[in-house]
Each structure stands twice: as C-alpha cells, then as structure tokens.
N, C-alpha and C positions, 0 to 999 in steps of 0.2 A: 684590542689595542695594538697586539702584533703587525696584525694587517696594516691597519694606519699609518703603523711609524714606518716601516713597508713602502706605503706609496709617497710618504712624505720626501725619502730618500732616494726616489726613482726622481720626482719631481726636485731635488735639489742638485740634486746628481744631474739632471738635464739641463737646470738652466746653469751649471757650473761649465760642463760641454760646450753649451752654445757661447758662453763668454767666452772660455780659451780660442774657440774656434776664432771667433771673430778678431782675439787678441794676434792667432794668428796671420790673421790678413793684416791687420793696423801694425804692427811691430815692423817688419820689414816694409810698409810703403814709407811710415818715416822715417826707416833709415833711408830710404833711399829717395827722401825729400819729398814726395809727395804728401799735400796739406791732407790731414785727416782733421773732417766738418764736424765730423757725428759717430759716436761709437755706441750701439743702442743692443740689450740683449731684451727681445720680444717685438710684438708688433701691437700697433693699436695704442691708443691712447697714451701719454706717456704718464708714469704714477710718480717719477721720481727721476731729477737729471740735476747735474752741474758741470759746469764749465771750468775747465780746469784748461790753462793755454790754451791753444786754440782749436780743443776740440770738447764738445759739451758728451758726456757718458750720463746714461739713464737706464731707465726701467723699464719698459711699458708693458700693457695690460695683458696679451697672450703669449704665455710665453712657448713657443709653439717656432721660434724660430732667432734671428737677430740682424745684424748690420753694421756695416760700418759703411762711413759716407767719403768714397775716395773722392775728391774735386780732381775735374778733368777727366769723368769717363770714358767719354765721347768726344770725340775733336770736332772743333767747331765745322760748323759748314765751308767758312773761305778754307780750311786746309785738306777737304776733303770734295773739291769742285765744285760749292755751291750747290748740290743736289733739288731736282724740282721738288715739290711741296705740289703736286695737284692731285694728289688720291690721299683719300684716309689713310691708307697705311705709309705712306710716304710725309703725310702733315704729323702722324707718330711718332715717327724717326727724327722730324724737323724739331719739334718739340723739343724733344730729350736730347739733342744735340744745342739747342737755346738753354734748355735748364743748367745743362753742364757748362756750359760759357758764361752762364753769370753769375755761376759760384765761384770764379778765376779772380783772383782781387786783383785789381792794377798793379802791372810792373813783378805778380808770380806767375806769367804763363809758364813758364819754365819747371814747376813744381806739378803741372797737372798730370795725369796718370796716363794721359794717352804718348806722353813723350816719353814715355819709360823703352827702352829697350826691352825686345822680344824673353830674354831670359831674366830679366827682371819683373816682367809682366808676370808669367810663369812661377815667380818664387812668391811674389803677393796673392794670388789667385791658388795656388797649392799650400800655401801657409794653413789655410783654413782645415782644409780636410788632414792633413798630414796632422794638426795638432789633436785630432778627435781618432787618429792612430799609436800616437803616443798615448793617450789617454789609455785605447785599449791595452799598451803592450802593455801599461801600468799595472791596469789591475789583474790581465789575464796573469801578471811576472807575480801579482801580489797572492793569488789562488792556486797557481803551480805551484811554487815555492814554499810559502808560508801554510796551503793550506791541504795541498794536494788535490789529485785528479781524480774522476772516477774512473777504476779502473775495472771490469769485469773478471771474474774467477772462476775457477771451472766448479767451484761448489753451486749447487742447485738452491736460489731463492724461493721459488714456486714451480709446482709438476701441477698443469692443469686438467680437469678432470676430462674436459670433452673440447674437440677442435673447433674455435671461434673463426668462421668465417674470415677474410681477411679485410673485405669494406666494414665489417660490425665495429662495433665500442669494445675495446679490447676490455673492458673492467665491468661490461653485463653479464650475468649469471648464464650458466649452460641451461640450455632448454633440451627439452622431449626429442626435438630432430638433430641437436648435435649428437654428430661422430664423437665415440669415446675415444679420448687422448690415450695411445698407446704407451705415453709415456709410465703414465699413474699404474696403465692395465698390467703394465713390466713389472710392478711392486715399485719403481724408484718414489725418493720418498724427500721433502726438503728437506736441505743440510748434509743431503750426498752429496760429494765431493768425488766426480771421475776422474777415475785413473788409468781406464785404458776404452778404444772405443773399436772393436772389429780388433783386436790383437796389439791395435797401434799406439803409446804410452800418450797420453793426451795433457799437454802442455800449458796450451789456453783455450780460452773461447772460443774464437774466430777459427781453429782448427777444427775441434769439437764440431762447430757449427755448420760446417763446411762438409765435414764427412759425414754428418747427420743428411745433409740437403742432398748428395751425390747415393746414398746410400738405397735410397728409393724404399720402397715397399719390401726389402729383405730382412731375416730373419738375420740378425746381428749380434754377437754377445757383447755386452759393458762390464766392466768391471768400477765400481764402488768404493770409497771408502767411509764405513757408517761405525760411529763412536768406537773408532779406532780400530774397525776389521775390515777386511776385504771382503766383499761382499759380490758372486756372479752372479748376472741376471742374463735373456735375453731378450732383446726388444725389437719389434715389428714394425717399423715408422710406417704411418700415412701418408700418400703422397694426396696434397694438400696446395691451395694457393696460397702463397705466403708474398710479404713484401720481400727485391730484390734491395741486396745492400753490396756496394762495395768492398773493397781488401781492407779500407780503413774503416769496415762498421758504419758508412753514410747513405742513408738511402739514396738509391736510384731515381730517378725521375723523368718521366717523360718530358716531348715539346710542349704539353698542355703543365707543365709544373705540379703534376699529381703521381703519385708513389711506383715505379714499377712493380708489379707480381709476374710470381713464376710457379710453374707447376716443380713440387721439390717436395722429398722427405722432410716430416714431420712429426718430432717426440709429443711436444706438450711442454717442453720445459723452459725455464726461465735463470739466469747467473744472478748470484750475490754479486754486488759491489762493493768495494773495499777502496778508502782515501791513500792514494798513493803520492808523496811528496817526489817530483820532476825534479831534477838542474836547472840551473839558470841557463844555459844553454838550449834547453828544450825549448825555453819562451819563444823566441823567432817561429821556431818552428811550428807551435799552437798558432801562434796569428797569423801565420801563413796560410794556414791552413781552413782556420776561424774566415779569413779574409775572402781566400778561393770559395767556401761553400755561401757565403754572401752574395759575391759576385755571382753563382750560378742561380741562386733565389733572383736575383735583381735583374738578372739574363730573359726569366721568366715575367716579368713582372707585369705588363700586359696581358697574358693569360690568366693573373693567380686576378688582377683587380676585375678581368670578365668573369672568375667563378663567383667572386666578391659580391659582383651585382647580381647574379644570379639566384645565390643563395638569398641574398636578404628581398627582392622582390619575389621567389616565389617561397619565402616564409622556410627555406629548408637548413637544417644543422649545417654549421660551418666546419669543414673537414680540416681535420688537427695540421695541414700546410697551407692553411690558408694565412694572409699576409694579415699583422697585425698592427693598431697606432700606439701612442702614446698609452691610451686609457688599456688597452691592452696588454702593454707592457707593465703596467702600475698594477692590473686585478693579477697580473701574473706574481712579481715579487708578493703583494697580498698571501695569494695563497701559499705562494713560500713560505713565509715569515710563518705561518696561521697554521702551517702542516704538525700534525700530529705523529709521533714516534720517528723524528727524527733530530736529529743534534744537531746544536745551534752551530757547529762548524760547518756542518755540509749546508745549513741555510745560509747563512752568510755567504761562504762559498760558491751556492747558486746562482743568489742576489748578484755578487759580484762579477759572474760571466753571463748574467742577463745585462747588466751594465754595459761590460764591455763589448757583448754581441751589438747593444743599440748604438756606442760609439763608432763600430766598424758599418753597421749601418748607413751612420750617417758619412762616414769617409769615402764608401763606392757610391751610395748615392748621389751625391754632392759632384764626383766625379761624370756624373753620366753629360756627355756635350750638348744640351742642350739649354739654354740662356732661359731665364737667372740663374739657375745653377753654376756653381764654381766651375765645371766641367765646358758649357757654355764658353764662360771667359776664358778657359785655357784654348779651348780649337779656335776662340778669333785671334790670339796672339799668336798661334801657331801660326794661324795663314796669313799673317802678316809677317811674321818673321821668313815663313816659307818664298811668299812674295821678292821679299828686298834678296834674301842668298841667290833664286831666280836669275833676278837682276845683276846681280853683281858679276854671275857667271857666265851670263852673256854679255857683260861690257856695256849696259846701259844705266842710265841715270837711276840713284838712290828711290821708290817709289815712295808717296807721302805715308802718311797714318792711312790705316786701313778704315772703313766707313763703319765701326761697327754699331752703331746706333738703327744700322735698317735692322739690326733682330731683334729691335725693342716687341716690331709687334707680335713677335714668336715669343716672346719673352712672357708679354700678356699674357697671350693663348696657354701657356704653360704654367704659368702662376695659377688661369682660372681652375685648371685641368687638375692640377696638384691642391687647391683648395676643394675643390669638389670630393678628389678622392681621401682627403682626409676626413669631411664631414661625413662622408659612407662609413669608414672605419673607425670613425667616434660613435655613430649607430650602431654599427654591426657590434662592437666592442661591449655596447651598453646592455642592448638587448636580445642579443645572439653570441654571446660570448662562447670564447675557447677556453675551454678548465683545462688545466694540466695536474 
C-alpha cells in the first residue's frame, strides 16, 4: 500500500508541476495583453475542459507534459517578407505561420505574442521553467528546514568484510576471490566512532576519507571510540580502485557521463548518517547546488541516452547513473515509501528531494535552446532582440519581427527525438529497472 500511495504522489505532484508551470507562461502573457486560447495540462485526448473568458483549461489524457496556447506565435508571412513555400520544410513554416494568423480575432492583432517586446518575450517564455524552481526551493526549504539533511559522521555504519570491485553491485556478497577488507582485518567493528586517523584528531568524513585515500598501502595507527573507551588499532589500507568524488562528496564523471576511478587507499568502511536540520539560509545554497549537479547530468545527456540504447538492445544491467523517466521516478519513491527500518521522517524526506530533484529537472531541461522547448523560445527572442540593439547602433531602420516559424521543422524533429527517447525510458524503466 506504501508503494502505491508512493507513486500516486509522484504522479499528482507531477501533474500539479506541469500546471504551475504552464500558469507560469499564461500569467504574465495576459498581463501583458496577449489573448491566452487554451490553457491545457497533458497531451492527447482531452478528458475534461471549460471555458472560462477567453480561454478554455482542460485535462487531457497523458499527462506527460502541458501547454498553453499563446495566439500570435509566429508573425504572419506580410510581416516577415512573404517567405517562398516551395520546399517541404519551408511549406512547414508557411503552415504554422497561417495557423497563427487565423487565431488573431479582427481588430486584436495588437494582442498577438509576436508583437511583444524582446524582454517581455523572455519573462513569458522563462515564466515556465522558473516556476518548476520555485517549486524546488519549496520543498528542498520544506526538508532542510523542517526535516533536515543527511549528514554523514565519523561513526562507522558498516566495516566490510572483503574489497568489492568497484564496476560490481556494491550490496553482492564477498566471494572466494575477494581481497579481504583491511578494515574488518584491523578489528574495527560497527558503531566505532574515529577519533584520530595517523595522529591527526579527525573531525568529519570527507577528512577521514581523504587521509584514508592519500595514505596508500601504509601501516597507520586509528584511534576509536567504542562503548565509551578509546580504543588503538593499526590499520593497513588496500590500495584499491575506488570511485573519484569531489570536495563536496559528488561523484566525478567522465565526457562519456560514467563515474571516475582512481587507484587510492582503501579501509572497508562505511559512515552512519544522522538528520541534521540546515537555516533557512542554507536553502539557496542546496539549489544551487542541486541545480549545478543537474545541469552537468543534462551536459552529458547524449551520452547517458547512447548507453540507454545500449544497455537495453544488448539486454545488459543498467548502471546506477543512468538517466531515468517518469515510471522510474514513481518505482523510485515506491521503494522509498516500501523501505524497511527506516523512519517515516527520512522517507518522506527522500520522497520530497526526489520531487524536487524532478522539478529542477525539468527547469534546466525546459532551458536547453532548442524549439519546443522554452529554451528554444528564449534564443529566438534573444536574436531578435539582439537584431533591433544591432540596428539601432548603427543608425538604421527598426528590423520587423524575427521569422521564427522556420524552426518549426526543428521543432518536429525534436519533439520526434524526445518522444522516442521517452518511450526507451518507459521500457528500460519497466523491464530493466534501477533499484535503489
């Protein structure tokens, strides 16, 4: 039951996203006069609409995305020279440059979207993605705050018995040919808690872990603290391939979007976590940050959808950074909610910055310049705007509306391109899934 009400909450929580979003494209074009037609969250069939003034809001069938219907996307052909119509891709553009012209009611051309000023263009077109960032600083403000962060500690959660390769499933059992983990072979034991590592009083984690990886293959004294004593050992680390991680604890990753290794000392051991409640001030700085490690997933993201296709044509496990969909996101909270020996705080908690990780998702997404994407509309109003400043600074005539109807047919290709790659990632999702 946990599972289910789980993904019910992933799926309400989505389609609540794609309305604000789209409220925020519609909110600002009529303040600033342009007619909104159609205010729709989903695609496909519509289940459910009404007209309220002059714009009808609905339902329709997949909810997998939204819309709203700016009249006057496209300026007509007489303001943009008439352009020839003798090639397909050109009779595409002619099209959707005629559909936008005879949504224009007599005597409102004045209201249509393409007459908008360049920084007006810009606040209706970033309305959207900016409101699916509010949304994140929301809830990430609502889990710092209210619920707190995980925070690692230098007490020891798990000392494993033998060293796991580092492409293996970290949670298989040691076999006959693993190296035994020096950590265990030192006596450390879970629920020690370090207090000195090589003489030097050890603070946090990322220190610990640090002087673990530089310390190589030598003969090391630790110091303990176990049910209230101090406790010397010495410990021997393995030098081991391990994944590389940053100053902030983020993995590294190559131009192919898969995990760096490095050859580095290696205990065996693993940190308790503990819920630590953040300032309100700290939130900026989580999204900031939540934001940047998106952005460099989304950097990759032609790479991660060619291991995509790889894995699922030649039948092989999909690797814990591989990019995932909706249905993936939803068996994710599932097995949140579903997890055993753990408190409903920190699931909730999880739930809540897998939310907000899919909001910020869709914020850089949505960003990337390529049409339909909101990103798309922002770089044709830029080079329109960019155009007329041109202009002005050399002393010549105001230039008309920019033609952006010719990137309808990139628009296509890009729509096909993005439905394709979701129908892979509802497979892969279904039948190759990533357990966490």
């Amino acid at each position: 039951m946990a599972y289910l009400v789980a993904v019910l909450i992933v799926v309400v929580v989505l389609l609540f996203s794609i309305g604000l979003h789209e409220i925020g494209h519609m909110v600002p074009a009529k303040r600033f006069g342009v007619r909104v037609s159609q205010y729709m969250v989903g695609f496909g069939p519509t289940l459910w609409s009404k007209t309220k003034g002059e714009t009808e809001y609905g339902l329709k069938a997949i909810p997998l995305g939204g819309y709203v219907r700016l009249v006057g996307m496209y300026a007509p052909a007489e303001a943009v020279g008439n352009p020839k119509s003798d090639t397909w891709f050109r009779r595409l553009s002619g099209d959707a440059r005629d559909a936008s012209a005879a949504e224009i009611h007599p005597g409102e051309d004045a209201r249509a979207f393409y007459h908008l000023s360049t920084p007006k263009k810009l606040v209706v077109m970033l309305g959207g993605p900016v409101m699916n960032l509010v949304i994140a600083f929301v809830l990430l403000g609502v889990v710092a705050v209210g619920f707190g962060t995980p925070t690692t500690t230098t007490t020891l959660e798990t000392v494993s018995a033998c060293v796991i390769p580092a492409d293996a499933d970290a949670t298989r059992e040691c076999e006959a040919t693993d190296a035994a983990a020096p950590g265990a072979a030192a006596g450390l034991e879970p629920g020690d808690t370090v207090v000195s590592y090589d003489g030097v009083p050890v603070t946090s984690w990322a220190q610990l872990t640090k002087a673990i990886r530089a310390s190589g293959d030598v003969a090391t004294p630790i110091v303990v603290e176990r049910d209230g004593q101090q406790v010397d050992l010495t410990v021997t680390p393995v030098v081991a391939e391990r994944p590389v991680f940053d100053d902030d604890g983020q993995a590294v990753l190559d131009s192919s979007g898969r995990q760096k290794t490095a050859q580095v000392g290696f205990l065996g051991v693993s940190p308790a976590e503990q819920m630590e409640r953040q300032s309100p001030l700290a939130v900026p700085g989580i999204v900031a940050d939540t934001t940047w490690q998106t952005m460099r997933v989304v950097g990759t993201l032609p790479a991660r959808v060619v291991d995509l296709v790889q894995t699922t044509v030649g039948h092989e496990e999909r690797d814990t950074n591989s990019i995932v969909g909706v249905v993936g996101i939803g068996r994710f909270a599932g097995e949140i909610a579903s997890a055993h020996d753990v408190s409903e705080g920190i699931k909730v908690s999880a739930i809540l910055q897998l939310l907000a990780a899919l909001n910020i998702a869709l914020f850089v997404f949505n960003l990337i310049p390529l049409p339909p994407l909101d990103g798309g509309h922002v770089a044709a109003a830029l080079w329109e705007g960019g155009r007329r400043q041109v202009a002005r600074l050399r002393g010549l005539p105001r230039p008309g509306p920019s033609d952006s109807a010719r990137l309808v047919p990139l628009a296509y290709g890009v729509f096909v391109l993005l439905g394709a790659v979701g129908l892979l990632l509802v497979y892969a999702d279904v039948f190759n899934p990533i357990a966490i």
